[in-house]
RODO-2510 file (C-alpha; in nm, 4 decimals, decimal comma):
residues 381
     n   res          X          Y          Z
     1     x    -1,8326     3,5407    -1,3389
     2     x    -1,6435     3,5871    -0,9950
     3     x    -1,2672     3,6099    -1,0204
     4     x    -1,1162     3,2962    -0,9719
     5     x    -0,9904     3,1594    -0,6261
     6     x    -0,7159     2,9263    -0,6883
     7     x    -0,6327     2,6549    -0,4142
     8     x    -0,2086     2,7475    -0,3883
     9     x    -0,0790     2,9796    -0,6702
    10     x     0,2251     3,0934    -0,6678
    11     x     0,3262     3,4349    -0,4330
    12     x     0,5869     3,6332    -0,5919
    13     x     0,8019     3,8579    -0,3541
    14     x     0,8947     4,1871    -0,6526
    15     x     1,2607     4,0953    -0,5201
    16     x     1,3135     3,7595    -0,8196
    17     x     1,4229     3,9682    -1,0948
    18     x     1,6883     4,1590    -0,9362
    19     x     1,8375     3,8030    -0,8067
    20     x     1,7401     3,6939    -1,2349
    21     x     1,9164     4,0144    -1,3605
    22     x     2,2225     3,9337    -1,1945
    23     x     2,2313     3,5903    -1,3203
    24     x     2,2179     3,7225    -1,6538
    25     x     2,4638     3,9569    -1,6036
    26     x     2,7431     3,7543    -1,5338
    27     x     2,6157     3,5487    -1,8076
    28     x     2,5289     3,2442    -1,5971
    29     x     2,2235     3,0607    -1,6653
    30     x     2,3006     2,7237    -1,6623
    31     x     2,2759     2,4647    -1,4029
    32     x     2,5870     2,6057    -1,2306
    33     x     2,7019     2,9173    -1,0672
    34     x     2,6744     3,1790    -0,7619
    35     x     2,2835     3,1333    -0,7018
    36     x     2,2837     2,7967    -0,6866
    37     x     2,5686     2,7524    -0,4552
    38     x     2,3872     3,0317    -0,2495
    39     x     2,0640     2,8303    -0,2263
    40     x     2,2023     2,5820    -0,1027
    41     x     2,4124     2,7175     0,1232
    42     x     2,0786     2,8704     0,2642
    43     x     1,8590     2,5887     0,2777
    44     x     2,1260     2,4148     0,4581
    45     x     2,1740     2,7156     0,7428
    46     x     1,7489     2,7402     0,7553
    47     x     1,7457     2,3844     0,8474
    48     x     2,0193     2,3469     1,0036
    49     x     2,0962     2,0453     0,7732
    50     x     2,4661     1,9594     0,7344
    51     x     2,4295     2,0421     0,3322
    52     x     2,2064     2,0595     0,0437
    53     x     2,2083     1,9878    -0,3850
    54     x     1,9447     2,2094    -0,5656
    55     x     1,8167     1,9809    -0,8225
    56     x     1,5120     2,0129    -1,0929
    57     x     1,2049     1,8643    -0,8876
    58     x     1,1712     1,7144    -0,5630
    59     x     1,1210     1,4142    -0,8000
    60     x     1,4193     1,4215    -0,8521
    61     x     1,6035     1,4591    -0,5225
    62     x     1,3769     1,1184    -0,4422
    63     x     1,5265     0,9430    -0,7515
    64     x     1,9189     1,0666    -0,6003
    65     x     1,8754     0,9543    -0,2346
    66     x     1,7267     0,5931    -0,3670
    67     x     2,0107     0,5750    -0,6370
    68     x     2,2584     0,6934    -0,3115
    69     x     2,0941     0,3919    -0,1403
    70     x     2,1314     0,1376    -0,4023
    71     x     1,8170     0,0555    -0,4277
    72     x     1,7858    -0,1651    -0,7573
    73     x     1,5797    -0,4185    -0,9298
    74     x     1,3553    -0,6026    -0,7225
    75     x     1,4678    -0,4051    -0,3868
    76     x     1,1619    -0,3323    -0,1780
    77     x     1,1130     0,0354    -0,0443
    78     x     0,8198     0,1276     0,2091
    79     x     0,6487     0,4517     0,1816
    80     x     0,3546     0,5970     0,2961
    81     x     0,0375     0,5851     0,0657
    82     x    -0,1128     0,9344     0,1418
    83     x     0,0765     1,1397    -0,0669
    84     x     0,1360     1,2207    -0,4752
    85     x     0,2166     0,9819    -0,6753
    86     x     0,5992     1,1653    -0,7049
    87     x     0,6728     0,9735    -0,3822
    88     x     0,6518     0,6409    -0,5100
    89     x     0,7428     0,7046    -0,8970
    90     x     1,1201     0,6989    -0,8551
    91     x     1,1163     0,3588    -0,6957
    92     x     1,0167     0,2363    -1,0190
    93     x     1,2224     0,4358    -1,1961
    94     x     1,4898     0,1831    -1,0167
    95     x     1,3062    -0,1627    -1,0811
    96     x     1,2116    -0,1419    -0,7221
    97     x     0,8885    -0,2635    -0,5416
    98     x     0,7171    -0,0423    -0,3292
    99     x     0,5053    -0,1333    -0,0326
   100     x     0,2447     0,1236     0,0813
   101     x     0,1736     0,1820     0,4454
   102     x    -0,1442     0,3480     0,5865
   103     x    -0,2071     0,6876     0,8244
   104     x    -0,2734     0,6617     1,1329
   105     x    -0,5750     0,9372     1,2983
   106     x    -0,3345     1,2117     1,4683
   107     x    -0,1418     1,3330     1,2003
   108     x    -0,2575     1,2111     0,8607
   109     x     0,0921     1,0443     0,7847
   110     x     0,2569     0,6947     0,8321
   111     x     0,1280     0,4789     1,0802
   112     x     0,3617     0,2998     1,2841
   113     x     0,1848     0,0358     1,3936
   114     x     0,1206    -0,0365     1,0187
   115     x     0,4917    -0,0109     0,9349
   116     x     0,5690    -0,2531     1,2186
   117     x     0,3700    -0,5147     1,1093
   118     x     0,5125    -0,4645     0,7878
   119     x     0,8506    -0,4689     0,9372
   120     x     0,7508    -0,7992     1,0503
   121     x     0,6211    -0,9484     0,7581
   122     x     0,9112    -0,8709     0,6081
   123     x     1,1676    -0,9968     0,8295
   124     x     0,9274    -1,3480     0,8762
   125     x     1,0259    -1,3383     0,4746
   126     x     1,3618    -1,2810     0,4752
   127     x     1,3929    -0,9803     0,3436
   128     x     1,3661    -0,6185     0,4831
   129     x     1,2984    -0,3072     0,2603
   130     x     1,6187    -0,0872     0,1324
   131     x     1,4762     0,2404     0,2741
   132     x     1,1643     0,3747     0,3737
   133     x     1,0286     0,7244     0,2592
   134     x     0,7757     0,8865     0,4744
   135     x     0,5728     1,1770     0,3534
   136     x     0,4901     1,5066     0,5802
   137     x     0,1273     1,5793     0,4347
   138     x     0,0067     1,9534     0,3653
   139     x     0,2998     2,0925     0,6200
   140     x     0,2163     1,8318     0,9257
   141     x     0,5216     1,6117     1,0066
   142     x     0,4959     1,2496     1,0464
   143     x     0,5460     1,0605     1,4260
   144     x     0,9213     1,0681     1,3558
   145     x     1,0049     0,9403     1,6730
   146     x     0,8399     0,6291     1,6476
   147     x     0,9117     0,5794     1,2789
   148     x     1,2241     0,6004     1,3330
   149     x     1,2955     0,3400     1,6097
   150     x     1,1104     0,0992     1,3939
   151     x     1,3420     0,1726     1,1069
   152     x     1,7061     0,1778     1,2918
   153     x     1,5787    -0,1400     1,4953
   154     x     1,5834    -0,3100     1,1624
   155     x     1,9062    -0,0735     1,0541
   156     x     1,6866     0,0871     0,7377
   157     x     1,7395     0,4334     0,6198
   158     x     1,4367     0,7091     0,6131
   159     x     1,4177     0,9364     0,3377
   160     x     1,1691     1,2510     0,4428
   161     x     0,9450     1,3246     0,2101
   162     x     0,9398     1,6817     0,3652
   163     x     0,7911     1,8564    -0,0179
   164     x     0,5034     2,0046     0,1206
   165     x     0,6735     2,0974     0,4646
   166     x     0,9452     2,2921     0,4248
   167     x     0,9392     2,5066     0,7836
   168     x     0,7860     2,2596     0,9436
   169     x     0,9537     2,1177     1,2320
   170     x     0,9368     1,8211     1,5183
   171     x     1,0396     1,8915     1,8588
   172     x     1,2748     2,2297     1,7891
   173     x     1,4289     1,9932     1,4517
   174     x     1,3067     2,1370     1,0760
   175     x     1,1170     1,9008     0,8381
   176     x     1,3885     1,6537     0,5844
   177     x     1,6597     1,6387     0,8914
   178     x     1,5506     1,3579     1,0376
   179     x     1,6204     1,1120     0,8238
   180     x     1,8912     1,0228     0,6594
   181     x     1,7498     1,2262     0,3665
   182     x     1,5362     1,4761     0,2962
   183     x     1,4060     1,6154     0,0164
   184     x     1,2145     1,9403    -0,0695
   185     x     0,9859     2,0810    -0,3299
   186     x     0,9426     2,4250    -0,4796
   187     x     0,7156     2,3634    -0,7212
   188     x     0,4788     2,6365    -0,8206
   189     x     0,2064     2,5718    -0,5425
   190     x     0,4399     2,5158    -0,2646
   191     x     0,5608     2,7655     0,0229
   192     x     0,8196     2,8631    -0,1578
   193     x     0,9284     2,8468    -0,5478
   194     x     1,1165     2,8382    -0,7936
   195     x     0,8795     2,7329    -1,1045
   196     x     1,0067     2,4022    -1,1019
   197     x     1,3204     2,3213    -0,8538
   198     x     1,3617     2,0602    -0,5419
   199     x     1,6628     1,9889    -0,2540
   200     x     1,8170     1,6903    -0,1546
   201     x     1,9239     1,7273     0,2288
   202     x     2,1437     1,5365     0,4258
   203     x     2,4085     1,5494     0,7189
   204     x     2,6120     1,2962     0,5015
   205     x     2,8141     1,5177     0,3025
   206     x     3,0162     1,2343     0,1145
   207     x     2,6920     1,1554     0,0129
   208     x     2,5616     1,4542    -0,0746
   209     x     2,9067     1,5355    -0,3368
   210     x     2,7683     1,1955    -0,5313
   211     x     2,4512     1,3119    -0,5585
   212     x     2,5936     1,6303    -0,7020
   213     x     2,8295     1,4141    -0,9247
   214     x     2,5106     1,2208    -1,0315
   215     x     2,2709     1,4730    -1,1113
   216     x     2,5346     1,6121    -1,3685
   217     x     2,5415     1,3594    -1,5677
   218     x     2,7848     1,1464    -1,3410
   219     x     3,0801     1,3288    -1,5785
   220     x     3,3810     1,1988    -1,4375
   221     x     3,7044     1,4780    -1,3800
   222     x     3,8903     1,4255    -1,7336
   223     x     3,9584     1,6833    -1,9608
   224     x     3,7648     1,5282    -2,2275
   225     x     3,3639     1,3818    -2,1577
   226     x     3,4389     1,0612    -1,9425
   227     x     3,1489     0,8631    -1,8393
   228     x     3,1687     0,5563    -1,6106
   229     x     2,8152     0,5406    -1,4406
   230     x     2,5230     0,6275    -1,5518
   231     x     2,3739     0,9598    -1,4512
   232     x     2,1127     1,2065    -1,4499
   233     x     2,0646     1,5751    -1,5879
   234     x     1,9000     1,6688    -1,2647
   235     x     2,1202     2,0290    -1,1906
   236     x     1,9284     2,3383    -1,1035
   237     x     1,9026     2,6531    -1,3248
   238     x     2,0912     2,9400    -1,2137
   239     x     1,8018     3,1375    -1,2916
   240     x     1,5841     2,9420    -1,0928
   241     x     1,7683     2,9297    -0,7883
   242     x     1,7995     3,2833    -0,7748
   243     x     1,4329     3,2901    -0,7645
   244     x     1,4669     3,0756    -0,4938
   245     x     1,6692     3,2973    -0,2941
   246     x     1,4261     3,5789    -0,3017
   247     x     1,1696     3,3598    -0,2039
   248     x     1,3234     3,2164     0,0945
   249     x     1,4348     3,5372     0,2301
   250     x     1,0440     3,5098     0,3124
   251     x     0,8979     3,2258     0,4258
   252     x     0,8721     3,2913     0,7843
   253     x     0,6215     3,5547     0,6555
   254     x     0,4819     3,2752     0,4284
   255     x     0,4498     3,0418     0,6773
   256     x     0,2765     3,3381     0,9161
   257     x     0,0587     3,3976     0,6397
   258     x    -0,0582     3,0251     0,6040
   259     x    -0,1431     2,9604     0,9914
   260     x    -0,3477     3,3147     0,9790
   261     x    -0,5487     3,1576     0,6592
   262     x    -0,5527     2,8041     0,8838
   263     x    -0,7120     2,9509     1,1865
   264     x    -0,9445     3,1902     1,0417
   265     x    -1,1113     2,8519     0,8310
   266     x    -1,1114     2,7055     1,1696
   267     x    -1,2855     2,9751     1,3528
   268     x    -1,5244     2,9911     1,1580
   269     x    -1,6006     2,6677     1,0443
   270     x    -1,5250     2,4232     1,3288
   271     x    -1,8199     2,4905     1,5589
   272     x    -2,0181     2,3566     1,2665
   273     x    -2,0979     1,9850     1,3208
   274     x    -1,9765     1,7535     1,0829
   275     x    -1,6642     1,9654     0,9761
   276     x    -1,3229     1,8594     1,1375
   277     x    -0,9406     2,0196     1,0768
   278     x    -0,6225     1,8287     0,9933
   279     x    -0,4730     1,8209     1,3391
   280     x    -0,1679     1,9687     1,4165
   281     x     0,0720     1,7293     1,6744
   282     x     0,1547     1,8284     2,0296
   283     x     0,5296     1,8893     2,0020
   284     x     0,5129     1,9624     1,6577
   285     x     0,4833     2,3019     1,3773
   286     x     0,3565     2,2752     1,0887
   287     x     0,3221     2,5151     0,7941
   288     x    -0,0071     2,4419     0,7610
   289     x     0,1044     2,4733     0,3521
   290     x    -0,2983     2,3448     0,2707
   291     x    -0,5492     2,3915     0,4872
   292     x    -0,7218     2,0419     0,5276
   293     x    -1,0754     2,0002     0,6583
   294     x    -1,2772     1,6339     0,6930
   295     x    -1,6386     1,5941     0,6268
   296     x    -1,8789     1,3540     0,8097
   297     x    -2,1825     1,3546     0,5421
   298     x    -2,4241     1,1873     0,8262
   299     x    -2,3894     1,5321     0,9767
   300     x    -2,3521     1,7881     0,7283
   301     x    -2,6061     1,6851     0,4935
   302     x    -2,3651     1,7001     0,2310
   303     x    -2,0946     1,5274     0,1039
   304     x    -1,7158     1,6136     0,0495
   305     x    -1,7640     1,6174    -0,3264
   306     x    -2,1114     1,7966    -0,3183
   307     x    -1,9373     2,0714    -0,1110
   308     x    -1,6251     2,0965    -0,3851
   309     x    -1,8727     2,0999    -0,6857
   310     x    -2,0363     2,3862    -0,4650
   311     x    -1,7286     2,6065    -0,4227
   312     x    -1,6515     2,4843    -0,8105
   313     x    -1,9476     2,6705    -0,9079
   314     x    -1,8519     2,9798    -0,7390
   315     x    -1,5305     2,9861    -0,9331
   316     x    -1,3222     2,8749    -0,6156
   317     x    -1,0706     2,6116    -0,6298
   318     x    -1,1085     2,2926    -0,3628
   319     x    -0,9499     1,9560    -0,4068
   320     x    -0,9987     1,6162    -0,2470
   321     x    -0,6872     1,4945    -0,0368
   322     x    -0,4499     1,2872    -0,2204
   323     x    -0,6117     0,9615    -0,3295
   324     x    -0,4033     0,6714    -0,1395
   325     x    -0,1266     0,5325    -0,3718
   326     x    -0,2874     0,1822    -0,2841
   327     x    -0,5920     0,2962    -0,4652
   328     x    -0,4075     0,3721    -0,7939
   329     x    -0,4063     0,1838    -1,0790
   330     x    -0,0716     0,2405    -1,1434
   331     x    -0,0011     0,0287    -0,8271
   332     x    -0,2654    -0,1897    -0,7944
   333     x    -0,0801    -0,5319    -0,7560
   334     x     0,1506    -0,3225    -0,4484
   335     x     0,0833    -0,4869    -0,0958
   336     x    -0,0700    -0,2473     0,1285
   337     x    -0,0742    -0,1962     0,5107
   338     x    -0,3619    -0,0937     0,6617
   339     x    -0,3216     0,1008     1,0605
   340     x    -0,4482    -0,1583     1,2966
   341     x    -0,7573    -0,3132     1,0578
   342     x    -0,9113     0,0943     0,9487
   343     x    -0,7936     0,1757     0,6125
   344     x    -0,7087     0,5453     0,7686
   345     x    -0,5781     0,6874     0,4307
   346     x    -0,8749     0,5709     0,2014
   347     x    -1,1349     0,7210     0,5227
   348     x    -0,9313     1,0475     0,4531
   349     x    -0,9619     1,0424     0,0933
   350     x    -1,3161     1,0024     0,1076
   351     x    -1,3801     1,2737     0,3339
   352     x    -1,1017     1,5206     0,3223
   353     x    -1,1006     1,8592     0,1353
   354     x    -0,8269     2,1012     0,0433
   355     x    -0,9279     2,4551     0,0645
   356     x    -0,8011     2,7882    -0,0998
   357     x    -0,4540     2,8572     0,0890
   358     x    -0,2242     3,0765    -0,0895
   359     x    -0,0628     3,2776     0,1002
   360     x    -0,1585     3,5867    -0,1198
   361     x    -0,5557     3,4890    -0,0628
   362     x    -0,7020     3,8118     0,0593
   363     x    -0,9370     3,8035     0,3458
   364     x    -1,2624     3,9128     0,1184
   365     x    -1,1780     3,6053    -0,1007
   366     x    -1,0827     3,3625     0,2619
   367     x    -1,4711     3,5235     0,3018
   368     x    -1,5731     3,4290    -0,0196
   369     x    -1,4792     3,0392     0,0169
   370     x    -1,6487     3,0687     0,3966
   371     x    -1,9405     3,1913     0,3140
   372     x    -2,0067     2,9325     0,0489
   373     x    -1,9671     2,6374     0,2520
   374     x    -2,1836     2,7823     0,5001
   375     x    -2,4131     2,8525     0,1994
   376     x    -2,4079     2,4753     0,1534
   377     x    -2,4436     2,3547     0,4325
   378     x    -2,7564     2,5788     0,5173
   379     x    -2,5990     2,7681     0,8477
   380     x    -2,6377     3,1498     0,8417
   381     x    -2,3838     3,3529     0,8103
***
């Protein structure tokens, strides 16, 4: 059996357990002390956001900037259906109703001709949504602004999905600051880690001190436990964010590594008809945290899920792109806005592979995943 190739695995630097050992020095290993302060303080200077709140998931940081919004029961909040179901599960955690909205062709993400017409709909109804969150997909940032004229010509609030973008940036600004949130992920498969850990983001800092006061369990300043709202146990480990600090003392390299990985699939695969790249917008830099190709089966001779089942069997690691949230069952009586007739996002599911990215992939394995797919697809290598 062939060692395995995993799709994004975690990429240690050898620098977390000096940043650990000091955390456990000083005895602080709770969701409080110097490392988390620090991690903040240096997600906020790399993005030039006005302040961040390290917080358990990026699940999480969703769940604060809706509760910071008062979204509630039977609130309506817009979001983008190509992305992981984490995008859309803290509206329900709130009683709210979410409303999906489709891709559109040049970047993958939220169309906005589809969120006008919802826009539309909504206003013909007499009621706008609370907030809409739009999703950055596999690094590439959404068409921000046109997204965001829509939303402030209605006076809504964006929340940036930015999880799978930190680094990313549109027009000179980083992923998560365009909005009037952002949030981040550093789950174990994104550019950057901490095991489990996420970032709320915002220039609001008023805000920003509630969010802090509600991820600890919205304890009120009393000498005794004083509770008058509910909140959340949503703090960071110490440990964790010290992790996180080592980590993000590299992710320019990270980020280097990922566009090498992205343009060495694309050299070698795009002159082959029938395989197509996640584009990458003009004005825009992505991280390129998955590298995302489309299959047209007329041309290949082989479909999307043929070609994973063949990489599968070489003990390499492909996924499909996310299935649209539209499609779930967990959201199957959610209205859904399609870009201009073309269910874009369901196209993209059916087509759309995720290939081997990690940015400590070697270039015999990259080689390894090539040379299969050319395999497959009967072209010589």
């Amino acid at each position: 059996m062939k060692s395995k190739i995993y799709l994004s695995p975690p990429h240690l630097t050898g620098n977390e357990m000096s940043y650990i050992q000091e955390a456990m020095n000083r005895n602080w290993v709770a969701p409080l002390g110097h490392h988390v302060d620090g991690f903040e303080n240096e997600i906020s200077n790399y993005t030039g956001a006005g302040g961040a709140v390290a917080v358990n998931s990026g699940t999480a940081a969703i769940h604060l900037a809706l509760s910071l919004l008062n979204i509630s029961s039977d609130d309506m909040v817009f979001c983008s259906t190509l992305t992981f179901v984490a995008s859309a599960n803290p509206i329900l955690y709130l009683g709210a109703r979410p409303v999906f909205i489709d891709s559109e062709p040049d970047t993958w993400n939220m169309s906005p001709q589809a969120l006008a017409v919802a826009f539309k709909d909504a206003e013909d109804n007499g009621k706008l949504p609370k907030a809409v969150i739009i999703v950055h997909l596999y690094g590439q940032i959404a068409k921000m602004d046109e997204l965001l004229g829509i939303c402030n010509e209605y006076g809504v609030p964006v929340i940036e999905d930015a999880a799978e973008s930190l680094g990313s940036s549109y027009k000179g600004r980083a992923s998560g600051t365009l909005g009037h949130f952002g949030i981040y992920s550093f789950n174990g498969n994104k550019i950057i880690t901490t095991s489990g850990g996420g970032m709320l983001v915002s220039n609001d800092i008023n805000a920003l001190d509630k969010a802090r006061f509600l991820a600890t369990q919205a304890r009120e300043p009393a000498r005794h436990y004083q509770h008058e709202v509910s909140g959340f146990n949503y703090r960071l480990s110490n440990l964790l964010a010290g992790v996180g600090r080592a980590q993000l003392k590299v992710i320019d390299e990270r980020i280097s590594a990922k566009r090498i990985i992205f343009e060495t699939y694309k050299s070698e695969l795009s002159s082959i008809r029938g395989i197509s790249f996640m584009p990458e917008m003009k004005g825009t830099f992505s991280n390129r945290w998955l590298s995302v190709i489309t299959v047209n089966k007329n041309e290949l001779g082989i479909s999307s899920l043929k070609l994973i089942q063949a990489l599968e069997e070489e003990n390499i690691e492909a996924r499909p792109v996310w299935k649209p949230l539209h499609l779930q069952p967990l959201f199957s009586e959610c209205e859904f806005y399609p870009h201009e007739g073309r269910d874009i996002s369901s196209e993209l599911f059916s087509h759309g592979i995720c290939l081997p990215s990690g940015t400590s992939l070697s270039m015999e394995e990259q080689y390894r995943v090539i040379n299969c797919i050319k395999d497959s697809v009967k072209v010589k290598v």
